[in-house]
N, C-alpha and C positions, 0 to 999 in steps of 0.2 A: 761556534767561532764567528767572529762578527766581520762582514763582507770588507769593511773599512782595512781590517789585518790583511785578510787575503789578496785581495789588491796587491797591497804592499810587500806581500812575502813572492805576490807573480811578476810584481814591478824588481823588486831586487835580483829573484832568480836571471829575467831575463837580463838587468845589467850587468850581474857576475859572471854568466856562464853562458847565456845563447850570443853572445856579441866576440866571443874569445877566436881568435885564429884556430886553435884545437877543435874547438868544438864545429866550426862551420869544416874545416876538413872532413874530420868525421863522419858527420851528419849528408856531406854532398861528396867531399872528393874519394873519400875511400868507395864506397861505392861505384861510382865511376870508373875507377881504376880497376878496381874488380870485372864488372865490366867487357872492358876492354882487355883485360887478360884472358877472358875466355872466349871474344872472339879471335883475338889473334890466334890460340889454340884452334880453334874451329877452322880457319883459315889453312893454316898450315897443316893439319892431318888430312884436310879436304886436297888438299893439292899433294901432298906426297901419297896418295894413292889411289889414283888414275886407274889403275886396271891390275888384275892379277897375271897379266901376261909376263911380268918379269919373271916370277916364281918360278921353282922348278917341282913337278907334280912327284910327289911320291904316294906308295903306296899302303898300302892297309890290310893285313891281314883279319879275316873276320871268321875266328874259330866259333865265336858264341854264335853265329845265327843272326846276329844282329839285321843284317843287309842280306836276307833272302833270294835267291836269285842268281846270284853273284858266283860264280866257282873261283877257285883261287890258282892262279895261273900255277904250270910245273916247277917251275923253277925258283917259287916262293916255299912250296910245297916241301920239296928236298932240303932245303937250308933252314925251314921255320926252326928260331928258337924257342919256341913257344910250344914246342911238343907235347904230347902227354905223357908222364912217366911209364914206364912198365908198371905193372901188377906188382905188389908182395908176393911172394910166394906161399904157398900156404902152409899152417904149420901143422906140426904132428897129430898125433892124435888128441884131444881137446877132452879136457874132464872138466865137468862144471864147478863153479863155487860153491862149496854149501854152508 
């Protein structure tokens, strides 16, 4: 391709299309605007939480082991839904498959 074309095919692009209103949005204000939507996010989740003292503490049950250490108060204890089932019972007398 001979440099003389090229020129000309980078002189037109740039008057069709880098000079257009769309295109400079694009290229600079979308950006920006983006931006600015995630500091404002940044801003406002920093400021709505100050401290966990509003909360109120609940508790945790830890049948797995998880948290070592820890005994589970009585009166979690009597109410756990989280019980284990009883046992099957066992059945009669058992003949193998053959």
């Amino acid at each position: 391709m001979n440099l003389i074309k090229l020129i000309r095919i980078a002189r037109r692009e740039y008057l069709t299309n880098f000079r257009r209103r769309s295109f400079l949005f694009t290229m600079f204000g979308l950006p920006i605007f983006l931006v600015a939507i995630f500091l404002i996010i940044g801003v406002v989740t920093t400021s709505a939480i100050d401290s966990i003292d509003g909360f109120k503490r609940i508790g945790v049950v830890d049948q797995a082991g998880v948290f070592p250490g820890r005994e589970i108060p009585a009166p979690l204890r009597s109410t756990n839904p989280f019980r284990q089932p009883t046992p099957p019972k066992k059945a009669g007398k058992q003949t193998p498959i053959t």
